[in-house]
C-alpha positions in Angstrom: -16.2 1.3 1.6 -13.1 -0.2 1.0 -12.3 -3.7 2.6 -8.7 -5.1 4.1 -8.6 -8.6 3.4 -6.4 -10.8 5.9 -5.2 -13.9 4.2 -2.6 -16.5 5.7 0.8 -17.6 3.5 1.9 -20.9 2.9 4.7 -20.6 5.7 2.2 -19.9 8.7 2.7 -16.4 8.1 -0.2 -13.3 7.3 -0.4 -10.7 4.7 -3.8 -8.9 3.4 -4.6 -6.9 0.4 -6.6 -3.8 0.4 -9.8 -3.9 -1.5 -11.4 -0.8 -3.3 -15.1 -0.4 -3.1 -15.3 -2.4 -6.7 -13.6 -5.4 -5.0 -10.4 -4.9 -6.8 -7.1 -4.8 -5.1 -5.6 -1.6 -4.7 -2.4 -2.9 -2.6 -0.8 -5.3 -0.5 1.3 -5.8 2.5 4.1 -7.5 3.3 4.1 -10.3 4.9 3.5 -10.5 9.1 5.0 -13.9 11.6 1.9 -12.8 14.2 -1.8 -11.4 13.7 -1.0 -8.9 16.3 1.7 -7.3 13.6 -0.7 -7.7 10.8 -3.3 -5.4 12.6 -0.6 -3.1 13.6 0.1 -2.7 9.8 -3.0 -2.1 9.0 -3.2 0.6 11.4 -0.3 2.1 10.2 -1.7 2.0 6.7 -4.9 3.8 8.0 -2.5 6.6 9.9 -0.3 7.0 7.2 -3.2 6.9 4.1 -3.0 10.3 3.2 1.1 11.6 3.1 3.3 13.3 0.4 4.0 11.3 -2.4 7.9 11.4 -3.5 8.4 11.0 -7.3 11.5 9.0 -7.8 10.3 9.1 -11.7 11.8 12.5 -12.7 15.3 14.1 -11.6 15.8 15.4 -9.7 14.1 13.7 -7.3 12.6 16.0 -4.3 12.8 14.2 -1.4 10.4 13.7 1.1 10.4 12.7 4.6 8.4 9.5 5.8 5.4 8.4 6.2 5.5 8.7 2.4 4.5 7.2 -1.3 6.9 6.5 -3.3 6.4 6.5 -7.1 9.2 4.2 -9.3 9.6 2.2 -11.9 10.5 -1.2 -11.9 12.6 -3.3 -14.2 9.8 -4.0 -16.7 9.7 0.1 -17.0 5.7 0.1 -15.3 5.3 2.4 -12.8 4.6 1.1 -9.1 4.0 2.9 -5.4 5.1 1.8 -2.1 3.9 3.1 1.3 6.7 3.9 4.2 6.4 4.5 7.5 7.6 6.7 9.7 10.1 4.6 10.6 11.0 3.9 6.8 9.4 0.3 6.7 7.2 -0.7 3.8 3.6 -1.1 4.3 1.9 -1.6 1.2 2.9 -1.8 -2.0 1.4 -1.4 -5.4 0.2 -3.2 -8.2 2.3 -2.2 -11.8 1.2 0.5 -13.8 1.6 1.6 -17.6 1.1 5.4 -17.0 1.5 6.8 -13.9 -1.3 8.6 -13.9 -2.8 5.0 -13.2 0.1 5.0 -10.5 -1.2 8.4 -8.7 -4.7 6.9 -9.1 -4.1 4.3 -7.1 -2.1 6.3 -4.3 -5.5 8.6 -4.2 -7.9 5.1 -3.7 -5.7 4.1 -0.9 -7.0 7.2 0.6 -10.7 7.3 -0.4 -11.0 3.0 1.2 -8.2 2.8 3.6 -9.9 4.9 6.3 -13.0 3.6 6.9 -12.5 0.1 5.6 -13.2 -2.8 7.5 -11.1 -5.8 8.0 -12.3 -9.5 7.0 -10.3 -12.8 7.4 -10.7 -14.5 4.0 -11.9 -18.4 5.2 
């Protein structure tokens, strides 16, 4: 079972990661002003676990509506996901990637811990 870790920022703020079964981080959120937002994230996250992905890596690029993954590369040329809600926010966000295999990999852990996953505040 996967494991969302809740973890508070130097500016009094809250963010958490979500852990794979292996206790390695699959993603992590953004950062929250209030607890109550924080959960409500990681609801969202749990809701919106298992959506289309949309592949911004090859042209053209299909698009898809959110809640959606969305596959890119970044400046250093690594591949990297984001989540989005329905309402086109950014949940969760992805580590970089040198193949984006690794990429869809960790799009398809999100779904396999994110359900069922419980939710610790790191001390």
């Amino acid at each position: 079972m996967g494991k969302f870790v809740i973890k508070g920022t130097k500016n009094g703020g809250f963010k958490f990661d979500l852990l794979a079964v292996n206790q390695q981080i699959i993603a992590n959120s953004q950062v929250y002003k209030s607890m109550k937002s924080l959960k409500n994230g990681i609801n969202s996250v749990v809701r919106n676990c298992k959506v289309a992905v949309e592949d911004q890596t090859v042209e053209p690029v299909v698009a898809v509506k959110c809640p959606k993954y969305e596959v890119y590369k970044d400046k250093a040329g690594e591949f990297r996901f984001r989540l989005r809600a329905s309402n086109g926010q950014i949940i969760l966000t992805g580590e970089g990637y040198t193949a984006k295999a690794g990429c869809l990999n960790g799009i398809d852990s999100i779904g396999r811990n994110a359900p069922d996953a419980e939710i610790v505040k790191e001390e």
